[in-house]
N, C-alpha and C positions, 0 to 999 in steps of 0.2 A: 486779868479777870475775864473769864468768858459769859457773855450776854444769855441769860436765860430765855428762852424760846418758849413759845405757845402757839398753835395751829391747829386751822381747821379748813374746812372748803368754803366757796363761795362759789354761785354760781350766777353767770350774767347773759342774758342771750344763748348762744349755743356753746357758751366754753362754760369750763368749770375751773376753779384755779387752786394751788392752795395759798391761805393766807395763812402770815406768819407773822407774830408779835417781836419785836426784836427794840431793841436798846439802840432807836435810830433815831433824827430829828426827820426824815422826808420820808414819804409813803412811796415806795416804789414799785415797779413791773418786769420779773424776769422771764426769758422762756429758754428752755433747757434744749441746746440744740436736738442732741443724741436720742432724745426721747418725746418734745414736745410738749414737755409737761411745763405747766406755766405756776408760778410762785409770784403773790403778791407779798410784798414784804411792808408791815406800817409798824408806827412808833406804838408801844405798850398805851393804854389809857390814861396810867395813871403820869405819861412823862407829858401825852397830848390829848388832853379832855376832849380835842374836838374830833379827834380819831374813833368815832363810833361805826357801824358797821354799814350805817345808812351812807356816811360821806366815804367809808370804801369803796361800797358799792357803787356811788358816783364817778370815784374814780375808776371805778375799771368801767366803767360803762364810757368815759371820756377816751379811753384805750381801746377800745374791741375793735377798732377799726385796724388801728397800727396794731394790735396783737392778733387778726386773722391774717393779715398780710403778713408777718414775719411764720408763721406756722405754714402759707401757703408755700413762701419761698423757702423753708426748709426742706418741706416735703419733695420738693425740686430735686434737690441734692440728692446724688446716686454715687455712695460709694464702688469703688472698684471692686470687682468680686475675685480677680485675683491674690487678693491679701489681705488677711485682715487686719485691719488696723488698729493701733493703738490709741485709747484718749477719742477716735473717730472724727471729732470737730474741734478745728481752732478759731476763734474769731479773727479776722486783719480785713481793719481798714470800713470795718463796718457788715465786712460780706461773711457768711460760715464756707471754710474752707476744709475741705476733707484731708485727714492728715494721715498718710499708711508709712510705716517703719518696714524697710527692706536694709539687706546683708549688704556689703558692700567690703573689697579688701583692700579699699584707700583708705584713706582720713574720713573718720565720723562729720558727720557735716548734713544740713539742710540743705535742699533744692525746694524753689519753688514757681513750678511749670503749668500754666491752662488752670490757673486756679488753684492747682492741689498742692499741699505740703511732705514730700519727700523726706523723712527725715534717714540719712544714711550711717546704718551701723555695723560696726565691726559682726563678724560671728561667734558665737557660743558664750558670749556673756551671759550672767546670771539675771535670770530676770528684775532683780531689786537692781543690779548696778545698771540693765538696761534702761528702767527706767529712771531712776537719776539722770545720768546722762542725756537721753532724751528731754528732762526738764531743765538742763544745764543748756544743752544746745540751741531748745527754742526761749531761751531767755534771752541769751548772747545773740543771738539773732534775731529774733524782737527789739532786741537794745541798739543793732546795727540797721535797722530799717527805720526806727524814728528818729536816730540821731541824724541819718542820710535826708530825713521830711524835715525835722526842725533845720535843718542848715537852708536847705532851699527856701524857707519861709525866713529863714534872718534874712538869708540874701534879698528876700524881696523887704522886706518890714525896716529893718535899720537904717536906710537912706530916706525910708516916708516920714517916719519919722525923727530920725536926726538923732539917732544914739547909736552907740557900740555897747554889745554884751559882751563883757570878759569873760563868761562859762555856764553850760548851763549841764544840768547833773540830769541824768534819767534815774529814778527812784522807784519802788514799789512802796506806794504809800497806801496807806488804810483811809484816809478821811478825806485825802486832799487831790485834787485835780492839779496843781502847781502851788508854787510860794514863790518867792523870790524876797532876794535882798538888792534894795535899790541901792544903798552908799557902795556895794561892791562889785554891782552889776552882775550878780547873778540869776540865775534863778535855776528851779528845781520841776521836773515835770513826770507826773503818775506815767510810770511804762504802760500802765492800763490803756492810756491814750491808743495806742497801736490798733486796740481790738475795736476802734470807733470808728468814724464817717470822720475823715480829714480833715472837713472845717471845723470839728471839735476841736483839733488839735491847733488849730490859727486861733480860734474864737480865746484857748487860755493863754495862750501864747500872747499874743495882743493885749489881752486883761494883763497878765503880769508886765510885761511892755510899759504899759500905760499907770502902772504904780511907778515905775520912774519918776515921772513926774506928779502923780495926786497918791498920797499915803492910802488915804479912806475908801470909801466906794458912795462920797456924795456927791453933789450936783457937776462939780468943776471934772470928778473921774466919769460920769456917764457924760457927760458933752465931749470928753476924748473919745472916750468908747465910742457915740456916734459919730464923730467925726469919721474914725477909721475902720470900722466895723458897722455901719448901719443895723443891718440886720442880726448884733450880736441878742436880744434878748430871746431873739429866737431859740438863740442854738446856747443860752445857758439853759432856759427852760428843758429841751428836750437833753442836754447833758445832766441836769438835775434829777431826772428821769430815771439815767443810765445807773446801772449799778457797780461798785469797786469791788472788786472781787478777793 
């Protein structure tokens, strides 16, 4: 079933945004790298009474600082003028990386050199199977750079705290930042992660961790959580923030 949509603008200080009703429980802040256009997204009224336009507007007034700074450092970003590019912007790692598709008469494949995203394709393919493949290749590659991040974070995390994970799956999920199943020492983590600031990706990592041992999220799981994470309410807040794409 798809979520019925309603919008308009709002404007705070010197930006103007648009705001958009959607079938969400958290009010969130997007900004569209390609173009700078910024989209606030909040829950419909009648799912959150206190969603009125006044506590929007609070909330982007709580934002304008971090939403002039991610607009300043976009504007930074100088695509190549040799080629133009495909898609223009990827996110990794938290940073907007310029992404140009060039011919190549090896094996289709990613390079990723000085920031930029290379994606390397065969020539005279049709533009639909072009871009398939280009969303095939930066998946698969996305999925090999955070399994490459979560391994190096088991290796630090599983001796701190004194378990072994039998598997952990990389998923595109709509709602979820991770899950996990403790009786079988799995767990499951959003590919989304990739396109964030790294300690997002410890911060759920640790949370799923630490259901190992506490099922819930009461008193006995946030005193692990602080134990091994101090500063994790930081960075659930500003990943509440972020948006699943």
């Amino acid at each position: 079933m798809h979520s019925k949509l309603t919008s308009r603008s709002i404007t705070v200080g010197s930006i103007t945004a648009d705001l958009v009703r959607k079938r969400i429980k958290h009010i969130n802040v997007r900004i569209y790298a390609q173009t700078g256009r910024i989209q606030i997204a909040a829950p419909h009224l009648r799912l959150n009474a206190r969603m009125t336009i006044e506590h929007i507007r609070a909330f982007a007034v709580s934002k304008l600082g971090w939403i002039i700074r991610q607009q300043t450092r976009m504007r930074h970003i100088r695509l190549p003028k040799r080629e133009k590019p495909s898609a223009n912007i990827q996110m990794l790692w938290g940073k907007a990386c310029p992404m140009v598709i060039s011919e190549t008469h090896g094996p289709s494949r990613i390079q990723f050199t000085d920031g930029e995203l290379r994606v390397l394709l065969r020539p005279k393919a049709k533009k639909k199977t072009r871009d398939a493949l280009v969303m095939a290749l930066m998946g698969k590659w996305q999925k090999t750079q955070l399994t490459r991040a979560i391994r190096l974070l088991l290796d630090r995390w599983e001796p701190v705290m004194g378990i072994e994970v039998a598997r952990v799956t990389i998923l595109k999920m709509k709602t979820r930042w991770g899950s996990c199943t403790p009786a079988r020492r799995r767990i499951r983590l959003n590919l989304e992660l990739i396109k964030h600031p790294p300690e997002y990706l410890e911060y759920v990592l640790v949370h799923e961790l630490c259901h190992f041992f506490e099922s819930g999220h009461g008193p006995a799981f946030k005193q692990l959580m602080d134990s091994y994470l101090p500063h994790w309410r930081k960075l659930r807040a500003a990943l509440n923030d972020a948006q699943i794409n």
